[in-house]
Kinemage of the C-alpha trace (Angstrom):
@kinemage 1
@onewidth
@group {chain A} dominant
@subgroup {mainchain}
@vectorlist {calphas} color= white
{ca unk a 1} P 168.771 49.398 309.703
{ca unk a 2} L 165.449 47.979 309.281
{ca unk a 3} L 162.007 50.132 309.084
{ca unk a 4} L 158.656 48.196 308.706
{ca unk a 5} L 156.030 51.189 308.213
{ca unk a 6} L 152.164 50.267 308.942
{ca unk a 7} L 149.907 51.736 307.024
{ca unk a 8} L 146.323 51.504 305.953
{ca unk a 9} L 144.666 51.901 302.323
{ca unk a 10} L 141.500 53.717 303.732
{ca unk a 11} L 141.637 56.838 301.124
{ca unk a 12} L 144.768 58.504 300.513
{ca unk a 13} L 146.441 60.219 303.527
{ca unk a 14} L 147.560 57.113 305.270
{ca unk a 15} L 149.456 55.792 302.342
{ca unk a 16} L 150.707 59.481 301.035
{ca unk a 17} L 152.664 59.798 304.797
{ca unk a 18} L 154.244 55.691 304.373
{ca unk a 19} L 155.029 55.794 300.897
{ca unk a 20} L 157.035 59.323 301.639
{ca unk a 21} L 158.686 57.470 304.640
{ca unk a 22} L 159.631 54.531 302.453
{ca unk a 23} L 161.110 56.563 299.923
{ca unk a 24} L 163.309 58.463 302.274
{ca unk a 25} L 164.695 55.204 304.197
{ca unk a 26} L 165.056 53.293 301.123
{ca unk a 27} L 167.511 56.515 299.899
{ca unk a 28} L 169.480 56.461 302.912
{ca unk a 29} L 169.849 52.224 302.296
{ca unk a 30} L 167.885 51.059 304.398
{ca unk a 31} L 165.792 47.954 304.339
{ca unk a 32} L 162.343 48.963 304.224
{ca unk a 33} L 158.897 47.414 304.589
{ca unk a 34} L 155.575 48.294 304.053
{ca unk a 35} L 152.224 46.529 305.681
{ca unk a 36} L 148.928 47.921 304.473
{ca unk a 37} L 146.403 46.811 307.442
{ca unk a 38} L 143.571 45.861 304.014
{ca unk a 39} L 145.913 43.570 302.632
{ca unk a 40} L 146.466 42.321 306.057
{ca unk a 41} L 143.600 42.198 308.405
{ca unk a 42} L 140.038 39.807 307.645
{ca unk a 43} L 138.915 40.701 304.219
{ca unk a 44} L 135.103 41.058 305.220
{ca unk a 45} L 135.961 42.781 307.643
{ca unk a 46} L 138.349 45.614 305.347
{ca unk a 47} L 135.377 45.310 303.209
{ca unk a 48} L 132.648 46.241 305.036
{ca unk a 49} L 134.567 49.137 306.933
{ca unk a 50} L 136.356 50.778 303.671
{ca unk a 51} L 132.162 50.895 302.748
{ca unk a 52} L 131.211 52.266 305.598
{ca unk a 53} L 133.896 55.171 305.978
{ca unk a 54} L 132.944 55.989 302.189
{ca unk a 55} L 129.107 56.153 303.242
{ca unk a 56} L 129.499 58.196 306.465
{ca unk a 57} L 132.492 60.447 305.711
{ca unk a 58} L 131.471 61.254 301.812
{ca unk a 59} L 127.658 60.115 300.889
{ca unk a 60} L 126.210 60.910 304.790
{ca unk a 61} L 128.982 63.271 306.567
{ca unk a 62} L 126.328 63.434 309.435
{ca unk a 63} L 126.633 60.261 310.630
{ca unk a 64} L 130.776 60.559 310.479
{ca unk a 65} L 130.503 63.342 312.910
{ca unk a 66} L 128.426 61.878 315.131
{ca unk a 67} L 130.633 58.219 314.865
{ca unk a 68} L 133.883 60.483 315.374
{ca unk a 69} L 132.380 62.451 318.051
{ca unk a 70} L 130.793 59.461 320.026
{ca unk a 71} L 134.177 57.215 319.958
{ca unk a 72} L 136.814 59.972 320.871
{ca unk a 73} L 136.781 58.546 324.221
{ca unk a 74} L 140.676 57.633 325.309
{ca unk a 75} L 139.230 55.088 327.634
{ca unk a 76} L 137.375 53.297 324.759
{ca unk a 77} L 140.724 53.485 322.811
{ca unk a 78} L 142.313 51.780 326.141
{ca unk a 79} L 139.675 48.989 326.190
{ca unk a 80} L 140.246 48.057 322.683
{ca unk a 81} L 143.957 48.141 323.328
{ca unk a 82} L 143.412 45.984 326.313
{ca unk a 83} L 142.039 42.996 324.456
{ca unk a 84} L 143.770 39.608 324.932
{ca unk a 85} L 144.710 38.040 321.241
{ca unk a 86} L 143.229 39.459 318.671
{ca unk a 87} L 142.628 37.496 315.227
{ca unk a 88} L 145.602 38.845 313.759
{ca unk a 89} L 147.830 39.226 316.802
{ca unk a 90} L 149.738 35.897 315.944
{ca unk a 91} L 150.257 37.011 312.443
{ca unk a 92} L 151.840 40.547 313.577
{ca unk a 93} L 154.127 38.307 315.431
{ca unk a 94} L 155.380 36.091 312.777
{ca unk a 95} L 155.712 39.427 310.669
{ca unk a 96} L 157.807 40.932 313.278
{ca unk a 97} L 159.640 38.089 313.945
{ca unk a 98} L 160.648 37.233 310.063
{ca unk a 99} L 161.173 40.871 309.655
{ca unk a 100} L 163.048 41.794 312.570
{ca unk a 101} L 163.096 45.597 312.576
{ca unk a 102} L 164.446 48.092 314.333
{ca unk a 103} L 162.185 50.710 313.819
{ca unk a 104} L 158.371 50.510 313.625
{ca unk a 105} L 156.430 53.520 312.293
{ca unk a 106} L 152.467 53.416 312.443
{ca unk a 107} L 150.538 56.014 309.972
{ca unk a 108} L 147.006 54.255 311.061
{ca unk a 109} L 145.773 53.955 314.581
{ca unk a 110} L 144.526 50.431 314.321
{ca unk a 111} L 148.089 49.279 314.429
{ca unk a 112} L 148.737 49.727 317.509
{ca unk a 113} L 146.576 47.091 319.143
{ca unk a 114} L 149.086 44.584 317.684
{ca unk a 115} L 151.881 46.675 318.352
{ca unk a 116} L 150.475 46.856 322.287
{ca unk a 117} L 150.189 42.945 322.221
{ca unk a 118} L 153.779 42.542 320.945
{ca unk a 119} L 155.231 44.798 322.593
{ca unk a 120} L 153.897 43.800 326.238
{ca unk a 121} L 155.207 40.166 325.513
{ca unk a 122} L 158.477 41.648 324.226
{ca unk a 123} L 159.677 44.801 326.278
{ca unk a 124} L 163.858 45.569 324.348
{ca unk a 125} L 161.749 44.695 320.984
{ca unk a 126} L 161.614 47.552 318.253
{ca unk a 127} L 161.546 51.334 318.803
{ca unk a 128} L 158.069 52.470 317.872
{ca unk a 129} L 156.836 55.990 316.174
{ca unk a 130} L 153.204 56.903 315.699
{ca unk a 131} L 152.811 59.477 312.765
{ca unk a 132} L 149.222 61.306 313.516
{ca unk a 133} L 148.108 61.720 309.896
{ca unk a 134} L 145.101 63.963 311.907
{ca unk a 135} L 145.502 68.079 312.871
{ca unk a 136} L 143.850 69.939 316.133
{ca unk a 137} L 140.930 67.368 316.085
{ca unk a 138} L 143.077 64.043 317.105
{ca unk a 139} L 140.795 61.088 317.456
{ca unk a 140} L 141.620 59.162 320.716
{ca unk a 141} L 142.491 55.665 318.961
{ca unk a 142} L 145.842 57.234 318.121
{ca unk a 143} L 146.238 56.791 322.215
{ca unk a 144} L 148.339 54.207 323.397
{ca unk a 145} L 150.219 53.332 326.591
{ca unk a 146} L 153.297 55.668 327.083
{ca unk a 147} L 155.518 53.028 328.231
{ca unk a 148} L 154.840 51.087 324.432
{ca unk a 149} L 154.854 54.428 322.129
{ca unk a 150} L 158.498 56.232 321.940
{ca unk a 151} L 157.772 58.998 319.776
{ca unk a 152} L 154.716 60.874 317.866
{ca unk a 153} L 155.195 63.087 315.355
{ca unk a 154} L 152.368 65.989 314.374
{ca unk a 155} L 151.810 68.576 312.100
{ca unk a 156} L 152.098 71.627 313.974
{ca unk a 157} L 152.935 73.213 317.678
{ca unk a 158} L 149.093 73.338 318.007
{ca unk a 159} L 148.663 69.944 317.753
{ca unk a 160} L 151.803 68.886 319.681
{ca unk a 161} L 149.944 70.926 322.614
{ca unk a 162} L 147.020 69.125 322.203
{ca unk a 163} L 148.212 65.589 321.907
{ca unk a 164} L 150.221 65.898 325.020
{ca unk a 165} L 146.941 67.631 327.182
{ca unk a 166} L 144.417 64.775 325.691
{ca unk a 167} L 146.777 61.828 326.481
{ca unk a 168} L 148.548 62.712 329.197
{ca unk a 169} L 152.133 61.991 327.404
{ca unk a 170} L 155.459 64.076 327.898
{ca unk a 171} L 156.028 66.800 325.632
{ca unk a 172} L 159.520 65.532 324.928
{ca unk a 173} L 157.720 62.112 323.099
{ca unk a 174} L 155.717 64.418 321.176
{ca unk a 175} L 157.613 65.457 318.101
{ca unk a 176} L 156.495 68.633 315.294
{ca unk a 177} L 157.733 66.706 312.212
{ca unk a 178} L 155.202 68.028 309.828
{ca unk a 179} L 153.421 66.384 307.452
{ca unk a 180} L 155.887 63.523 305.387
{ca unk a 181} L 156.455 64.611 302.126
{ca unk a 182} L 159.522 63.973 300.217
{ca unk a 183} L 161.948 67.043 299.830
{ca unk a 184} L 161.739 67.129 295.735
{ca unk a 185} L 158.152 68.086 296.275
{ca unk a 186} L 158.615 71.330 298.358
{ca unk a 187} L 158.303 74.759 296.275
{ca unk a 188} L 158.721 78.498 298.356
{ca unk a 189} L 156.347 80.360 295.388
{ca unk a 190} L 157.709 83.819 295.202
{ca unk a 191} L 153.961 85.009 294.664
{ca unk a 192} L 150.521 83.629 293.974
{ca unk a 193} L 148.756 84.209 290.073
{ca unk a 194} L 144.923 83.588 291.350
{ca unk a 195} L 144.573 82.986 287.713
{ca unk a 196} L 146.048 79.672 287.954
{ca unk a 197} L 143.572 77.440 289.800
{ca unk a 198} L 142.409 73.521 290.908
{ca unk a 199} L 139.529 72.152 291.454
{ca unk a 200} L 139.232 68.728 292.925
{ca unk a 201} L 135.920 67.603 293.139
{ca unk a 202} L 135.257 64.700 295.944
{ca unk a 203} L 132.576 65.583 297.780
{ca unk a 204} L 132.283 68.871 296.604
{ca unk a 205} L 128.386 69.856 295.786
{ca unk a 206} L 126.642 70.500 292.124
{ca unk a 207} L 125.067 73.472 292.972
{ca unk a 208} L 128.528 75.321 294.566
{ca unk a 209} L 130.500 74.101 292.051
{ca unk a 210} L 128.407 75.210 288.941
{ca unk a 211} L 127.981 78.096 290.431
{ca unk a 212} L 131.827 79.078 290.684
{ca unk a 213} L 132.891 77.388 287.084
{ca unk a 214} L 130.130 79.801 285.635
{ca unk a 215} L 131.692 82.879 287.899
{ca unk a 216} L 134.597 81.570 286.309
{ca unk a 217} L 133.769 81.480 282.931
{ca unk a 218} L 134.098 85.383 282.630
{ca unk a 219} L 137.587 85.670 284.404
{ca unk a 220} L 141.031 85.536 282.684
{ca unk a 221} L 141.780 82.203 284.387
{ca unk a 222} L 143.138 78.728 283.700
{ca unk a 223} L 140.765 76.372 285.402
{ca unk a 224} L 142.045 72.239 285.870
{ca unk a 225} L 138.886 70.153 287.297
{ca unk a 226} L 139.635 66.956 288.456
{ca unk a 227} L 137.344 63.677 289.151
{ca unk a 228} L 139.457 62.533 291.933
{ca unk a 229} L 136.275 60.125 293.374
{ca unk a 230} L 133.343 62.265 292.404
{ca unk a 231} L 132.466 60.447 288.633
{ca unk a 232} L 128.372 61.776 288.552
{ca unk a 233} L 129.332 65.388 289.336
{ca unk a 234} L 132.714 65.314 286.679
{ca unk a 235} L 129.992 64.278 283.944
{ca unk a 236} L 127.760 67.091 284.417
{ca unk a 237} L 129.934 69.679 284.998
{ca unk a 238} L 132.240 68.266 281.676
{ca unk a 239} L 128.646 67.911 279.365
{ca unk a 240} L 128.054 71.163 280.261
{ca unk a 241} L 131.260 73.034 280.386
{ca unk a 242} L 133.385 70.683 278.460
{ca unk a 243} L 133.328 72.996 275.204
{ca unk a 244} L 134.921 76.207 277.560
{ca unk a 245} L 138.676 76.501 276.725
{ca unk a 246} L 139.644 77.698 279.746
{ca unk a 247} L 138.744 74.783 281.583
{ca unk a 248} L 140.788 71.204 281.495
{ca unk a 249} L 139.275 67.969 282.344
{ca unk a 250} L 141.253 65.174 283.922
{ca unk a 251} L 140.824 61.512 285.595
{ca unk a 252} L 143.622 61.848 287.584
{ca unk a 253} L 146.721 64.187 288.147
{ca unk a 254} L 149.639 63.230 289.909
{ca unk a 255} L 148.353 66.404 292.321
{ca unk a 256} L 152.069 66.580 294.368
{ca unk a 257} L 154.176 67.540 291.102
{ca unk a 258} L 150.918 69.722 289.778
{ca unk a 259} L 150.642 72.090 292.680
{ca unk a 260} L 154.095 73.730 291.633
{ca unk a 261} L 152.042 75.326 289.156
{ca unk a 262} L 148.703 75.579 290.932
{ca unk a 263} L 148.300 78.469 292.816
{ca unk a 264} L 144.696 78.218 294.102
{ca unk a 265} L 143.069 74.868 295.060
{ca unk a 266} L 139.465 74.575 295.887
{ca unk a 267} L 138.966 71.371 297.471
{ca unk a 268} L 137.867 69.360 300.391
{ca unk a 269} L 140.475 69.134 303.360
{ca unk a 270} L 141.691 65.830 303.318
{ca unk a 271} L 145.032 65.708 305.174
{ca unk a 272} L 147.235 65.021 302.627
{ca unk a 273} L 146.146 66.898 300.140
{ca unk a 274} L 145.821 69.775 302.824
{ca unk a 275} L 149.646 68.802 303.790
{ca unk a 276} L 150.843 69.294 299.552
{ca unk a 277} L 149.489 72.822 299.532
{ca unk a 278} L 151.260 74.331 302.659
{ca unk a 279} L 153.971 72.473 301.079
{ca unk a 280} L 154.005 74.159 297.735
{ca unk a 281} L 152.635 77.627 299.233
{ca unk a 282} L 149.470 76.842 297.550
{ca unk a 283} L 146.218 78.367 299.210
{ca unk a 284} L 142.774 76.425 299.877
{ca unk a 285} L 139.593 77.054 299.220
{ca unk a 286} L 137.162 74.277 301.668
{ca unk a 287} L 133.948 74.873 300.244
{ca unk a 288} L 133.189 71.120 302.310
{ca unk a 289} L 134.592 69.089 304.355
{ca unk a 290} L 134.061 66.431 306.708
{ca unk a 291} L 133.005 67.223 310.235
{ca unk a 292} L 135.031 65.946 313.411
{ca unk a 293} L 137.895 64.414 310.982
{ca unk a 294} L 138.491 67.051 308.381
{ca unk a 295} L 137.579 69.984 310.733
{ca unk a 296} L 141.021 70.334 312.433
{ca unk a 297} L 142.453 70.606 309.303
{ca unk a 298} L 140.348 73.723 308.448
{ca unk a 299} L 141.195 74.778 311.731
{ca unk a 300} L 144.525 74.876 310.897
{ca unk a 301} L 144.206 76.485 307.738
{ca unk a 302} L 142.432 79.143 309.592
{ca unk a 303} L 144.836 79.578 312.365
{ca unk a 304} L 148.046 80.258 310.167
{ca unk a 305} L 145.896 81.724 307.546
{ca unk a 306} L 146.804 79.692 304.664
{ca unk a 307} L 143.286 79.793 302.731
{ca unk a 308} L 139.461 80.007 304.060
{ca unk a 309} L 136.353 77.497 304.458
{ca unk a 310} L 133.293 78.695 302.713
{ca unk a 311} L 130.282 77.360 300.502
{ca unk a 312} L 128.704 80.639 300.373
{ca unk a 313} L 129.125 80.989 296.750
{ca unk a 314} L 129.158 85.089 297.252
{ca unk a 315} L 131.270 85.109 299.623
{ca unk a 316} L 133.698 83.011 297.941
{ca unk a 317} L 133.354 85.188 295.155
{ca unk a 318} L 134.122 88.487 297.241
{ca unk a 319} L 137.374 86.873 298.369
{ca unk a 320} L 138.076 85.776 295.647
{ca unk a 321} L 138.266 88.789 293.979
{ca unk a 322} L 139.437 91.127 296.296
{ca unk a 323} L 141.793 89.388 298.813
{ca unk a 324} L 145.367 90.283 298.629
{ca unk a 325} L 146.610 86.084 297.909
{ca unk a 326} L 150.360 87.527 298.192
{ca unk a 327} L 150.060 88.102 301.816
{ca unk a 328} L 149.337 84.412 302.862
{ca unk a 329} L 152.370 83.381 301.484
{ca unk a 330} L 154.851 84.238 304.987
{ca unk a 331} L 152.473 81.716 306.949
{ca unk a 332} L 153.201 79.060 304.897
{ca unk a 333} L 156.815 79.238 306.221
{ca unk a 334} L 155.997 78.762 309.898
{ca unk a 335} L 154.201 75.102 309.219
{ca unk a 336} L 155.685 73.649 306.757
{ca unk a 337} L 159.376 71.887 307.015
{ca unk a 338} L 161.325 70.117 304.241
{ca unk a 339} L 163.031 67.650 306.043
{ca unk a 340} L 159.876 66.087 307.463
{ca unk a 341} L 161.234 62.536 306.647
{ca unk a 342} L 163.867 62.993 308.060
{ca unk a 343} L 162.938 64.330 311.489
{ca unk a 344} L 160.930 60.957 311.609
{ca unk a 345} L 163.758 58.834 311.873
{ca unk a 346} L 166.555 60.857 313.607
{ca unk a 347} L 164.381 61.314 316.581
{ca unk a 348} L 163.251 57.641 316.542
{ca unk a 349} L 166.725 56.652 316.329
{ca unk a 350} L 167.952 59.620 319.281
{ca unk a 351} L 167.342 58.625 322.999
């Protein structure tokens, strides 16, 4: 069996879901192959847009919103699709054609203009899975043409309901695979010790964050702060704090093996990330996050109550203190499955 997964390096999500994938094929023997679109597509081009997604989603979240707002438009996402060879069409082609796989997963929307092309010119070619690295709020360029698309796979019932209303698809192509994270990294907590706690700072603001670490600095708790992509605001808070036992600096964690012994992370929703805490029964704290992308996500936290979405720095501190944690830990159950992977493949390989 051969798997070619397509994937995208534009921040971490993308990569998380089709390194996971790899992994799990590559286990089960496999022949396995993974395209990142950067490494693929025009290099001014990746360029310029891996800039421009940092500027709008992180430095101006304003103008992501409005971007994600004005192009979820399926017939935009059809018109793209529509377009006679692309730049890179021919080189999707040879890929395909050296590769020869039987199964093609797409983590990144962008793929599937190729895949479209390809698979118009070749109907009995590859069976093809789209994994929607997105929750509740699904951006219409992970449309395509039911006849080319034999699967997706989504977080959550919720999302299942609304990918099949918003593009018009069957519910039985619309699979609830979760998130894919390997099994190794799945943990049922038996209770949550809200003295144990993350913090990962991207995009998370000076004023909240000082705030809370000085809250903090009077509670019995074990505080890890992480940079992850926020270098100016890990200075200050380090110059200032750096000397307070309780809390650890780091560069970098390897977050998926830390959260087995996190139980509290406050942090932006990226999917991923959002993905390894209902994972490892770890609730969020969303003091920010990015609007239109990122809000499904908090939508979903909200909906099976798995954490809360505040920058209220009072309010934070009032749940904080007097929320029962224990009592979020059921909901993790009804999200989160541990064979993720492997629903993936045995539905792409099922009829």
């Amino acid at each position: 069996m051969r798997v070619l997964i397509l994937t995208a390096s534009y921040w971490s999500w993308h990569n998380a879901a089709a390194f996971a994938l790899e992994k799990c094929y590559q286990r089960k023997g496999w022949q396995t192959k993974v395209v990142d679109l950067t490494d693929f597509a025009n290099k001014i081009f990746v360029k310029l847009t891996q800039k421009s997604y940092k500027i709008m989603s992180e430095d101006i979240p304003i103008l992501w919103e409005k971007f994600f707002n004005l192009t979820d438009k399926v017939f935009l996402a059809k018109l793209i699709y529509s377009l006679k060879d692309p730049l890179w069409q021919a080189k999707f082609d040879e890929l395909v054609s050296n590769f020869n796989p039987d199964i093609v997963i797409s983590v990144y929307p962008f793929w599937n203009l190729v895949v479209k092309g390809y698979k118009k010119k070749y109907k009995n070619s590859f069976r093809y899975g789209i994994v929607i690295t997105d929750a509740i709020n699904i951006q219409s360029f992970w449309y395509i043409d039911d006849d080319i698309v034999d699967r997706y796979f989504v977080i959550d019932d919720l999302t299942k309901e609304i990918v099949v209303e918003k593009f018009k698809v069957s519910p039985d192509k619309v699979v609830v695979s979760f998130f894919p994270i390997l099994p190794e990294f799945f943990v049922d907590k038996r209770h949550i010790d809200k003295k144990k706690m993350m913090i990962l700072l991207t995009a998370l603001k000076k004023d909240f964050i000082f705030s809370i670490l000085e809250y903090f600095k009077y509670k019995e708790i074990e505080v890890k702060i992480v940079k992850w992509r926020n270098d100016k605001l890990y200075e200050k808070v380090k110059h200032k704090l750096g000397d307070v036992e309780k809390f650890a600096f780091y560069d970098f964690l390897d977050i998926k093996k830390e959260l087995k012994n996190i139980w509290i992370m406050i942090a932006k929703a990226g999917w991923a990330l959002t993905s390894e805490c209902i994972a490892t029964d770890t609730p969020m704290i969303v003091p920010y996050y990015i609007w239109g992308q990122e809000e499904g996500n908090v939508k979903l936290i909200y909906n099976y109550g798995l954490g809360f979405s505040d920058n209220d720095i009072n309010r934070v501190k009032f749940i904080y203190e007097y929320l029962d944690w224990n009592k979020l830990l059921w909901n993790f159950k009804k999200v989160k499955k541990k064979d993720s992977c492997e629903i993936v493949y045995d539905s792409l390989l099922s009829n």
